[in-house]
C-alpha positions, -999 to 999 in steps of 0.1 A, spaced: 299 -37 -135 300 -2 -153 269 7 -172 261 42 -187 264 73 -168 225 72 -159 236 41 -130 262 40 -107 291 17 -106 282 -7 -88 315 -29 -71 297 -52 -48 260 -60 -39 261 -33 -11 267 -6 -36 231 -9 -48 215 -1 -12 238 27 -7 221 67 -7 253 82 -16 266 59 -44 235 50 -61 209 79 -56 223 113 -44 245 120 -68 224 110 -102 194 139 -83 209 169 -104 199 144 -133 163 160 -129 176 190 -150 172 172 -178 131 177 -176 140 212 -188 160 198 -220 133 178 -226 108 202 -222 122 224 -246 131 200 -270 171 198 -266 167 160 -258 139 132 -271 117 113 -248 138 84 -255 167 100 -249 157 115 -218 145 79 -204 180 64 -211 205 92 -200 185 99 -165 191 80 -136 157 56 -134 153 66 -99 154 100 -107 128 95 -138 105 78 -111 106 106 -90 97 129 -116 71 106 -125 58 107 -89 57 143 -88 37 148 -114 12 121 -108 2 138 -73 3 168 -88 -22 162 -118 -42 138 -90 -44 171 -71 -57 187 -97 -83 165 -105 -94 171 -69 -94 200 -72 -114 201 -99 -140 175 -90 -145 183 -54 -130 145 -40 -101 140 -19 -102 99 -33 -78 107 -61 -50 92 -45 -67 63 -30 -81 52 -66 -44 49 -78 -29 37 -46 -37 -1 -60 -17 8 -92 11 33 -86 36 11 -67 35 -19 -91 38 14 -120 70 25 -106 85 -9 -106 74 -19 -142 94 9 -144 127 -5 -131 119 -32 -145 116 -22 -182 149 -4 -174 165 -34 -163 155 -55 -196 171 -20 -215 205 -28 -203 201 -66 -195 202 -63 -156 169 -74 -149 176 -105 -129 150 -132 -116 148 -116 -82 138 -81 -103 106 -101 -121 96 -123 -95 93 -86 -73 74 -70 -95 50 -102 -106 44 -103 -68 31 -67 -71 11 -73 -99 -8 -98 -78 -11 -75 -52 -24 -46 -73 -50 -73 -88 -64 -83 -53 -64 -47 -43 -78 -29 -71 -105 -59 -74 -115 -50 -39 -111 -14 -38 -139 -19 -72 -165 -42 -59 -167 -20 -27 -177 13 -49 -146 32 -46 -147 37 -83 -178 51 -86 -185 87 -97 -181 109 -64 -169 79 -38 -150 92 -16 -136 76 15 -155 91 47 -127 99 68 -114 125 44 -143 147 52 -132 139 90 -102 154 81 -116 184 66 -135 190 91 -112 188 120 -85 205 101 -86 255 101 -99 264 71 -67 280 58 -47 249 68 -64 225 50 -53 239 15 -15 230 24 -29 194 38 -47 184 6 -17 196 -14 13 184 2 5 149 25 -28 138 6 -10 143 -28 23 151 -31 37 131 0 13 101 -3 22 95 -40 63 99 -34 54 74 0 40 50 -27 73 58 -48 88 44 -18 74 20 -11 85 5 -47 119 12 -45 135 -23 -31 128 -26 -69 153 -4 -78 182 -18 -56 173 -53 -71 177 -38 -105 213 -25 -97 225 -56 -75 213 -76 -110 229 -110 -100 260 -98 -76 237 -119 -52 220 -147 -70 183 -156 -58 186 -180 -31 172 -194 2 164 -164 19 146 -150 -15 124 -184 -12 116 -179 24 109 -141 17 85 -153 -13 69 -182 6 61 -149 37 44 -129 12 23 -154 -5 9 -166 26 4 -132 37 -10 -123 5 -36 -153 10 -43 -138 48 -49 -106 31 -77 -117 5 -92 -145 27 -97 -119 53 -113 -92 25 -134 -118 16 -145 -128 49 -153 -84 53 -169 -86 23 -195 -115 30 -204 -100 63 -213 -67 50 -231 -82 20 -251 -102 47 -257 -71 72 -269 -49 43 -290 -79 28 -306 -84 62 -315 -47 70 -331 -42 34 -350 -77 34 -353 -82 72 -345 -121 68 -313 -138 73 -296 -145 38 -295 -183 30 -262 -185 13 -241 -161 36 -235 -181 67 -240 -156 95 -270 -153 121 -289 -125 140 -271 -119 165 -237 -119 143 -255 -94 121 -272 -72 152 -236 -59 162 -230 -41 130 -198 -52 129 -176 -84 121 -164 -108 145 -160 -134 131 -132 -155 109 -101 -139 114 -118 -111 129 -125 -129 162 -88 -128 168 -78 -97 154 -94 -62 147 -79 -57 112 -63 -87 98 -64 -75 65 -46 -41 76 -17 -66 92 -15 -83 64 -9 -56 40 20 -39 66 39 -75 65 34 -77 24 55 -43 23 80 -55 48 86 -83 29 91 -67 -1 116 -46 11 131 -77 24 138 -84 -13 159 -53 -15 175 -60 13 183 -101 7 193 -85 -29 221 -60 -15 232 -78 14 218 -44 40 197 -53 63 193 -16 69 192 11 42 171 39 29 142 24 17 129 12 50 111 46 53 85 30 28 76 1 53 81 23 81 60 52 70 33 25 57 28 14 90 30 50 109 -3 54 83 -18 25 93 -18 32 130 -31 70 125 -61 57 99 -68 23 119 -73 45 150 -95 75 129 -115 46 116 -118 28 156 -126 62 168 -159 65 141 -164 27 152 -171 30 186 -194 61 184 -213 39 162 -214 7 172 -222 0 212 -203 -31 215 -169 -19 200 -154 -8 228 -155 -41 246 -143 -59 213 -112 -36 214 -108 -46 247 -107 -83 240 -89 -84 207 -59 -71 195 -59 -44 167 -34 -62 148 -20 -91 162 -37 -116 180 -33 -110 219 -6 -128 236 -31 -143 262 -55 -158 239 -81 -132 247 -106 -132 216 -143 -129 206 -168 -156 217 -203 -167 215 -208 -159 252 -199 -118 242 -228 -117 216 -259 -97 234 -295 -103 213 -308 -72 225 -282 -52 206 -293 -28 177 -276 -17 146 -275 19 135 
């Protein structure tokens, strides 16, 4: 099918996944931000003669750069992680509303981005009720990072990875969007779609029954340190508490089930992109991939803090796995929980 010069030709579903057909040559397309800037082309104009991927990378650009700003400004490095719950599923309403433009938005296209509307929900209700959008929150490993980091090379790290590159890594991450919108319906939903869908909506219900379970502990911990008495409707007892951490629920099996969870959800929705162009392989994989390089550098930052703080986390690591459940059945038991242990 042959659209306007803003999308490539695409001949077969492949086409769609392919760097050199349908991305690199539409990138000199980002010259038309200086028409528009000076008024030789209209906003809608502009949106409709520029490759969509090339407007969402402009549209990336600029959101970590004003987010940088705003750090700047305000003294916290949490910019990025107050939109992370929203960017992705931005950028795809954004391939989306181009495919309804020129009637390629198939049901593979909507059903992606309705998936990451229900994962920017979860998220952004979670990332809320824990404080993170309160006035000067600010996520304590980024001060661990400033403080690790020279003086004079911390400047380029706020900058470039904790703006620009984490905000173009969320582009990324949305961009199994953009191959569905140019596949359209060379490769009509199907089987593998529905297995894909039924993966990341049990995932997805892993993911929030595993925030909740977080949630309730900490709720119970706090209660019990400010009240010194057990609290009647969280379901949790002294000892439990005493550790200062959870172990309990899916935690008993795995160290961060939540943070496995959310790697498979982007793996899956890449999947889509893939099922869509019939490439198992193709460029956006780095999303997925460079999701879950994040996870293991945070998850072990966040491990490290853990076990200076809490006496018993060393021999939880031991026992279960960070991710995955261990292959031996090795978890967290009754018999591990010590009453003489104190909380900071």
């Amino acid at each position: 099918m042959t659209l306007i010069s803003s999308l490539p030709t695409i001949y077969s579903a492949s086409n769609s996944a392919s760097w050199t057909m349908a991305v690199s040559p539409f990138l000199e397309q980002a010259s038309n931000v200086k028409l528009l800037l000076s008024g030789n082309m209209g906003f809608r104009e502009f949106y409709v003669e520029t490759n969509p991927f090339v407007t969402g990378l402009i549209l990336a650009l600029m959101v970590g750069v004003f987010l940088w700003a705003v750090s700047v400004q305000t003294g916290n490095t949490s910019q990025v992680d107050r939109a992370w719950p929203i960017l992705p599923t931005l950028f795809s309403v954004h391939f989306l509303l181009y495919g309804i433009l020129f009637n390629i938005a198939s049901r593979r296209l909507m059903i992606m981005v309705f998936l990451q509307l229900l994962w920017s929900i979860r998220l952004t209700y979670n990332y809320y009720r824990k404080g993170g959008y309160k006035r000067g929150a600010e996520d304590y490993r980024w001060l661990m990072v400033r403080n690790n980091i020279p003086s004079y090379l911390y400047p380029i790290v706020h900058f470039f990875y904790i703006h620009i590159f984490q905000v173009l890594h969320l582009y990324w991450l949305a961009c199994p969007t953009y191959i569905a919108m140019l596949a359209a319906n060379e490769r009509p939903f199907g089987l593998l779609d529905c297995m894909a869908l039924e993966l990341f909506m049990f995932t997805f219900a892993v993911e929030i029954l595993a925030d909740q379970q977080q949630w309730d502990f900490y709720q119970a911990r706090d209660l019990y340190r400010k009240n010194k008495e057990l609290p009647p409707h969280l379901n949790f007892d002294l000892m439990t508490l005493a550790k200062g951490f959870n172990t309990s629920g899916l935690f008993k099996w795995s160290r961060h089930p939540n943070f496995l969870a959310e790697q498979i959800i982007w793996v899956v929705f890449y999947l889509f992109g893939a099922i869509a162009s019939k490439t198992w392989i193709n460029w956006t994989i780095l999303g997925p991939l460079g999701l879950i390089a994040v996870f293991q550098g945070s998850t072990r930052l966040t491990e490290t803090i853990s076990s200076k703080k809490y006496p018993l986390y060393s021999l939880y690591s031991r026992k279960v796995g960070r991710f995955f459940p261990r292959l031996d059945g090795s978890h967290w038991e009754l018999i591990d929980e010590d009453s003489s242990m104190k909380t900071e």
